[in-house]
N, C-alpha and C positions, 0 to 999 in steps of 0.2 A: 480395409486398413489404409494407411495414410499412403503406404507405398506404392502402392496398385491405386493411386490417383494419378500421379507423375511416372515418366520414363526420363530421366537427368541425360543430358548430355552435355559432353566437356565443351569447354571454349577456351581459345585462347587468352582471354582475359585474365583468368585465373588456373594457372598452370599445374596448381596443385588439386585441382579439382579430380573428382575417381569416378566417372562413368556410370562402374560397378556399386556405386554406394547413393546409396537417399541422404541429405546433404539438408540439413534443417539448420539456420541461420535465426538465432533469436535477439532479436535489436533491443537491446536494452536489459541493464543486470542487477534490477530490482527485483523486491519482492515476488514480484507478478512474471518476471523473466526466467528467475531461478526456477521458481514454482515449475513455470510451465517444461521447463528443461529435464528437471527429477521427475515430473507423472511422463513424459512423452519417454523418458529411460527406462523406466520402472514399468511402464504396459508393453512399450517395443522388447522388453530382453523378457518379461514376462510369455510374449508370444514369440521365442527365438525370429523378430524382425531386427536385419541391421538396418542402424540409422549413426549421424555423426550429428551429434550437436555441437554448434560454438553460440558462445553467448558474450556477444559486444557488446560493451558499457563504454560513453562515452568519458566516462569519470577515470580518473588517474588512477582509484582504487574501487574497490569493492566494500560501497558504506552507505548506510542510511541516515539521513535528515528529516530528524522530526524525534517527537516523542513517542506514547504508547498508540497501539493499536488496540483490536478487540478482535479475535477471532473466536467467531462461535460456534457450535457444538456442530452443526450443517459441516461447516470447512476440516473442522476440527476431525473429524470420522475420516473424511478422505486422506488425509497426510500421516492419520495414524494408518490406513490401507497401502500407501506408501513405506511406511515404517522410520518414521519419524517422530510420531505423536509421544512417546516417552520424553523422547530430547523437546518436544513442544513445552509437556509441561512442566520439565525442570526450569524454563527461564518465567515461566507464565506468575501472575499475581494468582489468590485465590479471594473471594469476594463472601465465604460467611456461608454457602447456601442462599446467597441472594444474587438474581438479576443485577435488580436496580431498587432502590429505594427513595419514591421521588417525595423531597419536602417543600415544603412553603417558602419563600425566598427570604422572609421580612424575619418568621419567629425558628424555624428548621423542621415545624409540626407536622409530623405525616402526613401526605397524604396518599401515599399507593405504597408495599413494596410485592412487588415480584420475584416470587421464590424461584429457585434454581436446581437443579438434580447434578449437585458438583463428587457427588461421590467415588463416580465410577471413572473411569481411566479417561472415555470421549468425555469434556467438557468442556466448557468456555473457558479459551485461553486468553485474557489480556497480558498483551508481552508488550516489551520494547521495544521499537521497528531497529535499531539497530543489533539488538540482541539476537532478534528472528532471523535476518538478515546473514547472522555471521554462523546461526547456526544451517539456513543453506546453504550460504557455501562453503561450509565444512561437507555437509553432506553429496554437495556435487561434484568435488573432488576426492570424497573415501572413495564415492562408488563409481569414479571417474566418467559420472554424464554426459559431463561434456567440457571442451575445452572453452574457460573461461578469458578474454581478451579485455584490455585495458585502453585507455585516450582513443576510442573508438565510436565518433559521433557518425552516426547515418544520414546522411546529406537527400540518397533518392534511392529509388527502385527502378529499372528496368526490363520489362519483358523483353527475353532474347530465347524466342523458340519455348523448349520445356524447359526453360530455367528459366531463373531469373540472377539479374546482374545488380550487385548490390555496393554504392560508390560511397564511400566516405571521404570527411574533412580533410584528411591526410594526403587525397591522393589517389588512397588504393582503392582498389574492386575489386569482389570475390563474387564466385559461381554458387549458386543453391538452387535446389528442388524446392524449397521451401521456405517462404519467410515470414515470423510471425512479430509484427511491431510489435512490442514491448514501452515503447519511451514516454510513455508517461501522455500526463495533461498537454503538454505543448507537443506532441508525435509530430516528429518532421514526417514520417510515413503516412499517418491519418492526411498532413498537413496538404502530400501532395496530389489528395485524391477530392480532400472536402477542405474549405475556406473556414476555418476556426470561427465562432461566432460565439462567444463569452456571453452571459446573461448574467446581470450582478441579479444575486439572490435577496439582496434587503438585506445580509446581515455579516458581518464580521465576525472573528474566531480568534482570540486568544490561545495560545498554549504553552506550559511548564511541566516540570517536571518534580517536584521537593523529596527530598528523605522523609519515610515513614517517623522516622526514629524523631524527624525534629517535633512531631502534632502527639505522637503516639500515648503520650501522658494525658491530654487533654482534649482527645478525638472524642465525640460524645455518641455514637453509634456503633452499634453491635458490628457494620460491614465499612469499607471503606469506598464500595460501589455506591454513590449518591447522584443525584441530581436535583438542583434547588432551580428550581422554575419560579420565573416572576414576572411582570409584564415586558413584553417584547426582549427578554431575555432570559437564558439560562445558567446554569455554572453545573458542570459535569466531573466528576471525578471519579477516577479507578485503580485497583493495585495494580505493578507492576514489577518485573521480575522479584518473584518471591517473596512478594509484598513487603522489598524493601524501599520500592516509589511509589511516590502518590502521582496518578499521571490527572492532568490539570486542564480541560480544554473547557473554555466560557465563549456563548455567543450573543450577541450584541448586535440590536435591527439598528442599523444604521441608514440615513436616506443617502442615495448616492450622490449628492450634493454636497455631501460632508467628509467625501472620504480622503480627498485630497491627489498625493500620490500613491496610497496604498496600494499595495501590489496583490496579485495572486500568484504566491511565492511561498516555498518552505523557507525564504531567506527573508523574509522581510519582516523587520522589528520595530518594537515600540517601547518606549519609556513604561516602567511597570506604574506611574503616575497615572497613567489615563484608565488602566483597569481598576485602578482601589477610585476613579471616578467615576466609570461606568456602575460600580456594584458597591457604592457609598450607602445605599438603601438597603443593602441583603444582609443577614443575619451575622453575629460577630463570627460564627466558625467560617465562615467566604472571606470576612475582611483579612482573619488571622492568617489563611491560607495563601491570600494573595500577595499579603505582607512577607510572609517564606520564599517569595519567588525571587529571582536578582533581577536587578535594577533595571537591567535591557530584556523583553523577551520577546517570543515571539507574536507578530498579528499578521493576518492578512484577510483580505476580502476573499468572499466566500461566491465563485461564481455556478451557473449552472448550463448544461448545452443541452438542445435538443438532440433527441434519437437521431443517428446516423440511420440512414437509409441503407447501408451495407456494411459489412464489417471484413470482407472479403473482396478482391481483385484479381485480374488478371486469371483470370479462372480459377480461383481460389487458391494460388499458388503465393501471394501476402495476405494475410489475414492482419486483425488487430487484437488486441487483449489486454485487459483493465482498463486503465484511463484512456488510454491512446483508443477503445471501444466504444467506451460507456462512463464517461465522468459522471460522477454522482456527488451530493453530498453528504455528507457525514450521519446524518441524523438516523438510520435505518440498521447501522452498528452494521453495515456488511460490506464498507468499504474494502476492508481487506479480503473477507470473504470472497468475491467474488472476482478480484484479481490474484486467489489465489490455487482452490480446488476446487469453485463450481464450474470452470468451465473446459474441466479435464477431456 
């Protein structure tokens, strides 16, 4: 078990630190942060092991940016083993008994769909990263996980003995047994061990969100899971919370000579002009959908990194997890997946 890795000892640094207690520090209070906070609660009280978790978010609050996700039937088992999978899929879309159904870009003509076994309670959740979000931290506060902390950015890590010293933006520094980075794509923690080295992937990522209710008269397919592939682009779409959204993400090969200042950012937008430009050739149900979206949305380039050679430090007393591990890109639908219960 985790405990009988470390022996914790106090330091003056952080005075309120307990000798007598394993002291898990998780940087970052995302998806991938929460997650990891409710399975490390849930297996340690499941084996009477004490442990303390606090889970630092640099953000003023506890919210997510961005649209839907996709969590599927693999992740989807472990958080209902947790005992959250009911609450998963009250916010979840449902998709028909269909995967995916991929069409022709120009006329919408089938060509594959992949069926789904959505019957039973484990299934594909596509939810809303804000929705998911709010319903862990509801859940890490009923079953009091761990103490959740706010404007709490991680600057570094230090090995001191069997602890480690952990310094933020603020000022302050806290004692742990244990620290698992959490922060995302740009991980100050990954940052101060490997030199960030971004790979543009060739293509760009649109993303919205619209009401079912505005298309739902004139949707012309049995599921609202689609994707219209066409040359050097695609245009993806999925329900969301209780398939009252349609979640919207289009990707776009773009040469990296053209991309200007685009960023790799959940913050970074684009005139909804350039997208009814890129997919001016695809079928009218793409133009109608794109035309639903408001005026500003989001774009960013799509980068990709090689495998880190460790994902562990310091004797394995920091670790990393999701992006701040393994940035991926989108296309394999297990981005959330895998920052959130495969790597319990």
């Amino acid at each position: 078990m985790i405990v009988d890795l470390f022996c914790p000892y106090s330091t003056k640094m952080d005075p309120e630190y307990d000798e007598r207690q394993f002291k898990i520090t998780i940087v970052g209070g995302g998806i991938g942060g929460l997650c990891c906070a409710l399975f490390i609660h849930h297996f340690c009280s499941a084996t009477n092991v004490k442990v303390k978790i606090d889970v630092y978010e640099q953000a003023a609050q506890y919210k997510e940016i961005g649209a839907g996700v996709h969590i599927g039937p693999n992740a989807a088992k472990l958080l209902h083993q947790i005992g959250i999978g009911a609450q998963l899929n009250t916010i979840a879309g449902f998709r028909r008994g269909v995967w995916l159904t991929f069409r022709r870009f120009d006329n919408g003509a089938e060509i594959l769909t992949i069926p789904a076994k959505d019957e039973g309670p484990i299934r594909q959740a596509p939810v809303a990263r804000a929705e998911f979000l709010d319903l862990l931290v509801k859940a890490t506060q009923e079953r009091d996980a761990a103490t959740l902390h706010t404007g709490k950015m991680c600057k570094s890590v230090k090995e001191n003995g069997n602890t480690i010293n952990v310094s933020f933006a603020d000022g302050t520094t806290i004692t742990s047994s244990l620290v698992v980075g959490c922060d995302g794509i740009h991980s100050n923690i990954r940052g101060q061990f490997f030199q960030d080295r971004p790979l543009y992937s060739g293509r760009v990522a649109y993303r919205g969100v619209i009401p079912i209710a505005d298309l739902e008269e004139w949707w012309p397919f049995e599921t609202f899971a689609v994707s219209f592939l066409g040359p050097g682009k695609h245009f993806l779409v999925f329900p969301i919370s209780r398939n009252q959204s349609l979640n919207i993400v289009a990707f776009v090969a773009v040469p990296e000579s053209e991309l200007g200042d685009l960023r790799e950012s959940w913050t970074s937008k684009s005139r909804r002009k350039e997208a009814e430009i890129d997919y001016e050739g695809f079928n009218g149900t793409v133009r109608r959908l794109i035309k639903l979206l408001p005026s500003e949305i989001s774009k960013w380039k799509l980068n990709d990194r090689e495998p880190l050679d460790d994902w562990t430090f310091f004797g394995g007393k920091v670790v990393l997890l999701g992006d701040a591990a393994h940035a991926m890109l989108p296309h394999q639908g297990q981005f959330t997946s895998r920052a959130t219960a495969l790597e319990k």
